[in-house]
N, C-alpha and C positions, 0 to 999 in steps of 0.2 A: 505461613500463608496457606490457608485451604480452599483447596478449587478443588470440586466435584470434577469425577472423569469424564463425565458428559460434557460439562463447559470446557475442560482443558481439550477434546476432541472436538468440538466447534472451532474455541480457536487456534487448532490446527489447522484444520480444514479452512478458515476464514483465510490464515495466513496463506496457505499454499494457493487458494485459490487469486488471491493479490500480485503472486508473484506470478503464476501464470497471465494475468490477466496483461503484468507487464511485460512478459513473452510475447504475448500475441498482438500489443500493441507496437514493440521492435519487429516484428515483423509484417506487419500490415504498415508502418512508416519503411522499411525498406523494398517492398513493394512496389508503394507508390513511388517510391525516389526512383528504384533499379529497373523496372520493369512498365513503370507507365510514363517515365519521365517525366514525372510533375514537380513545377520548382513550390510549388505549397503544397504542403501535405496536409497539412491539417487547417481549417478557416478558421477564423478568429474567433465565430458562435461556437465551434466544435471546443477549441483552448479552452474559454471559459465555461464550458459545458463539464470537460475532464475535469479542469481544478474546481469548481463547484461539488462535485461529486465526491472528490477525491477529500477534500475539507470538509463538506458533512458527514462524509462516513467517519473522520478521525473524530469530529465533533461527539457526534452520535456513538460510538464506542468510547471515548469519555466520560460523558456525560451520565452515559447508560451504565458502566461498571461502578460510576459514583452514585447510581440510583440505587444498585444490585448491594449496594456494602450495608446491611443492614441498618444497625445503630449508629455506625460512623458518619455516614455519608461520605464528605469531603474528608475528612480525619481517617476513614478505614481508608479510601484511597490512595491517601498521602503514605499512611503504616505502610500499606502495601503497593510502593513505588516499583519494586523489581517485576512486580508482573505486567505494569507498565514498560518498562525499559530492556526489559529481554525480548521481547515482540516487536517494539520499537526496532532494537538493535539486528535483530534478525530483518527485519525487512529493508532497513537501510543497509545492509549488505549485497542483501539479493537485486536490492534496485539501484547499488551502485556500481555490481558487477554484470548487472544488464547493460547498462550506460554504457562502460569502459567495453563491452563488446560489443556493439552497437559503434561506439567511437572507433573500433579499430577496425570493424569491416564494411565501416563507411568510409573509409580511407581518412578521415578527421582528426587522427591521433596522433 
């Protein structure tokens, strides 16, 4: 598989900044729980506002690495599943070990 150093530094940077982003939303939910006492944190427009977001962007860098694959389209994608699934897998770690701390210093664990 060949990624340009420029694209593999974008999604670097894409990544880290996801995972930050889920930093500062564990902390702005424990905020509002520890410090404001509000038993809702987030409103139900805000929920579907996040998951709308959160689902276009995985769309959209789908879609978009299936447009970037020159002759293949969908076939250069599929060839190239692990640049899919090492991104994937890194992010589902980083945001599953946000959770488990977030669950544990919310007393929830």
């Amino acid at each position: 598989m060949d990624i340009s150093p420029a694209a593999g530094k974008i999604l670097g940077m894409l990544m880290a900044y996801a995972v930050s982003s889920l930093g500062l939303l564990l902390a702005y939910y424990n905020y509002r729980k520890r410090i404001v006492g509000a038993e809702q944190v987030f409103t139900p427009k805000a929920r579907k506002v996040i998951v709308g977001v959160t689902v276009t962007a995985v769309i959209g860098m789908i879609l978009g690495a299936a447009a970037l694959q020159g002759d293949g389209g969908w076939n250069g994608l599929i060839d190239n599943w692990v640049g899919i699934v090492i991104p994937v897998a890194i992010f589902s770690v980083s945001f599953g070990l946000t959770w488990l701390l977030y669950r544990h210093f919310a007393g929830k664990g």
